[in-house]
C-alpha positions as CSV (number, residue, x, y, z in Angstrom):
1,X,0.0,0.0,0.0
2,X,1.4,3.3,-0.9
3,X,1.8,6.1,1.3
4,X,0.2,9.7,1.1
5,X,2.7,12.3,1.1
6,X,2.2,15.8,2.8
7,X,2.5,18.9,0.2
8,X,5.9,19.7,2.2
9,X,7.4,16.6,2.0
10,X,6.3,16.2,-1.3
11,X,8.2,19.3,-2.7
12,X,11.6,18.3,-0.6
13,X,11.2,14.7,-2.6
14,X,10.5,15.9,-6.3
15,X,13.5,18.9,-5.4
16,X,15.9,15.9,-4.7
17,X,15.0,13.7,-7.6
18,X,15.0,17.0,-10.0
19,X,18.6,17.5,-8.9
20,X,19.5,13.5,-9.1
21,X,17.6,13.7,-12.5
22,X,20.0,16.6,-13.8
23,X,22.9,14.6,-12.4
24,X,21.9,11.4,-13.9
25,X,20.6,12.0,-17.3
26,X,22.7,13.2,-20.3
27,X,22.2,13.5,-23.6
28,X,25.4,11.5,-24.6
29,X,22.8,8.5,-23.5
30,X,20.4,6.8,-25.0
31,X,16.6,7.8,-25.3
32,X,15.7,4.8,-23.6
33,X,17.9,5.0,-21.1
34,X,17.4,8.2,-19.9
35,X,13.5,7.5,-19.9
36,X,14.5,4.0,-17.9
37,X,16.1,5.8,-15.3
38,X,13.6,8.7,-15.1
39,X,11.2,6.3,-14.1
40,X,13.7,4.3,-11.7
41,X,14.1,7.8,-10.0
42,X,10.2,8.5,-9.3
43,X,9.3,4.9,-8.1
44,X,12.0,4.6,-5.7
45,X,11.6,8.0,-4.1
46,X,7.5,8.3,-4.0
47,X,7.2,4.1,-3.6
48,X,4.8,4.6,-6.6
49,X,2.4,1.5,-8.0
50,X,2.9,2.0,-11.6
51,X,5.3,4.8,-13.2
52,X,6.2,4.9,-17.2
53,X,6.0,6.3,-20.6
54,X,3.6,5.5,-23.8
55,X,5.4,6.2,-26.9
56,X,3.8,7.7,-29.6
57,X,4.2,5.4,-32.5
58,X,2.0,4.9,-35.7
59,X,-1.1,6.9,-34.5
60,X,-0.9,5.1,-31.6
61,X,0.7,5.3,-27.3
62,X,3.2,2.2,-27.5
63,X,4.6,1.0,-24.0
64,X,8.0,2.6,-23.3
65,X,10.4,2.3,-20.3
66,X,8.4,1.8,-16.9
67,X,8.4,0.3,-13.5
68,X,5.7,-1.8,-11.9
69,X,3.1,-4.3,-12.6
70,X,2.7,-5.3,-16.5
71,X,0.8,-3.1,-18.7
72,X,-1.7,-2.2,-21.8
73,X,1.2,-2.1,-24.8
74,X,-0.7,0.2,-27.0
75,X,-3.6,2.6,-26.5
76,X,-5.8,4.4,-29.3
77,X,-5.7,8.3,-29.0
78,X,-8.2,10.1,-27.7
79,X,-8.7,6.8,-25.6
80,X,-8.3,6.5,-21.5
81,X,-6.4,8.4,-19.5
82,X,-3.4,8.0,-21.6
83,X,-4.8,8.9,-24.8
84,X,-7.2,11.8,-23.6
85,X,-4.1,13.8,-22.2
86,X,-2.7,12.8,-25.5
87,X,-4.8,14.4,-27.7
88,X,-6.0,17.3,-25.5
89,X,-2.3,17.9,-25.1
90,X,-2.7,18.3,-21.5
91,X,-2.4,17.0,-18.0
92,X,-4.8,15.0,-16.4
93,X,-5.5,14.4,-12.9
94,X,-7.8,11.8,-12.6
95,X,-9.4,11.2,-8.6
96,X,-10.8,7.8,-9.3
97,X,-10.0,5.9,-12.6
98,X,-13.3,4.0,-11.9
99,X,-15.4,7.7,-12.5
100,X,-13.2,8.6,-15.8
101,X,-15.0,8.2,-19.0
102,X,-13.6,5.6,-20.9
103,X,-10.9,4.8,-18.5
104,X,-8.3,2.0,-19.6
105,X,-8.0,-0.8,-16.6
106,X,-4.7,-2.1,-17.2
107,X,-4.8,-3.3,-13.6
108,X,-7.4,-3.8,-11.3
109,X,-5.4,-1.7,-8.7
110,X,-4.7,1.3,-9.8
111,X,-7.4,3.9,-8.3
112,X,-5.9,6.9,-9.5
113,X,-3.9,8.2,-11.9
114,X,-1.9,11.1,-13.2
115,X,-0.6,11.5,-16.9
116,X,1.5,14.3,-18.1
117,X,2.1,14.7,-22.2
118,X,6.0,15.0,-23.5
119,X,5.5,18.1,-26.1
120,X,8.3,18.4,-28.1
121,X,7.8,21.3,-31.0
122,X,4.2,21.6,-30.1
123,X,3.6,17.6,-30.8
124,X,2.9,15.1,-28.6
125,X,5.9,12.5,-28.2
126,X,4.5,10.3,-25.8
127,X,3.3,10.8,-22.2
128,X,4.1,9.7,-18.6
129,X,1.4,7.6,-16.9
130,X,1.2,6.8,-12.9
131,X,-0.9,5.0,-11.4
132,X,-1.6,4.5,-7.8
133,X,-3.6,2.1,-5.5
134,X,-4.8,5.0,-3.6
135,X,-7.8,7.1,-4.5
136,X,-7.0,11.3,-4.8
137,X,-3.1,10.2,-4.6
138,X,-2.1,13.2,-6.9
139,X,-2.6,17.3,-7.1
140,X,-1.4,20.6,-8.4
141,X,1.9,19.9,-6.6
142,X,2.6,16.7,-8.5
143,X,1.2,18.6,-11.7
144,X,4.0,21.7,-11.0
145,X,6.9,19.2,-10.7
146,X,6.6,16.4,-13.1
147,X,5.6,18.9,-16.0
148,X,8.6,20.4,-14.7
149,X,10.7,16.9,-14.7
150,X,9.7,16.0,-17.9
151,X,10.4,19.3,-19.6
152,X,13.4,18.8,-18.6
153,X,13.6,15.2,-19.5
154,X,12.8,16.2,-23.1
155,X,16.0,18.6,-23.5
156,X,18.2,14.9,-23.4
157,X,16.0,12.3,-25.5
């Protein structure tokens, strides 16, 4: 069972893994890599359920690097979670999967979710999905930083 983080601790935990990400990640390194490690960073620092990327590949999210339980390998745009935030080219929070139109169960456990999209040159490149066995596990804190971490992700894949 994960473990709700206050809004304090929370911004002392995404500050350290910003500063381990910029430490970490180079661009002399693989795409894959540096997306394999991203998500290695955010699961062992927030003990998430499910962290990782869908690749945008032929009209379609594709699985990419990620930590957890298996998962969907490809997802339709427009289409859960994953492929609303993909085509709206925006963030979604989502409280309760179970209340999202349309929502994607890739596992029974995951109650809520948070998906942010990778824009590269105004174009959606994929997006990072996180899941979590707790209901109302994300906010605008989570939002601010991993919008923040992937922005900066993008300047090395």
């Amino acid at each position: 069972m994960e473990t709700i983080i206050s809004k304090d601790r929370k911004n002392e935990l995404y500050a350290f893994v910003y500063s381990q990400m910029n430490a970490l990640l180079s661009k002399d390194d693989n795409k894959i890599s540096n997306m394999a490690n991203f998500v290695a960073l955010l699961k062992s620092n927030f003990d998430l359920f499910w962290v990782g990327f869908y690749l945008v590949e032929s009209n379609q999210l594709v699985l990419g690097p990620f930590q957890g339980p298996v998962a969907c390998t490809r997802i339709p745009k427009g289409k859960g979670v994953c492929g609303s935030s993909w085509s709206d080219k925006k963030t979604l929070i989502v409280p309760d999967v179970d209340k999202f139109p349309g929502h994607i169960a890739c596992n029974e456990a995951s109650k809520s979710e948070i998906v942010i999209p990778l824009l590269y040159n105004e174009e959606v490149i994929g997006v990072l999905d996180i899941d979590s066995t707790e209901l109302d596990s994300f906010d605008e804190v989570d939002k601010e930083w991993l919008e923040k971490l992937c922005t900066c992700l993008l300047t090395v894949i």
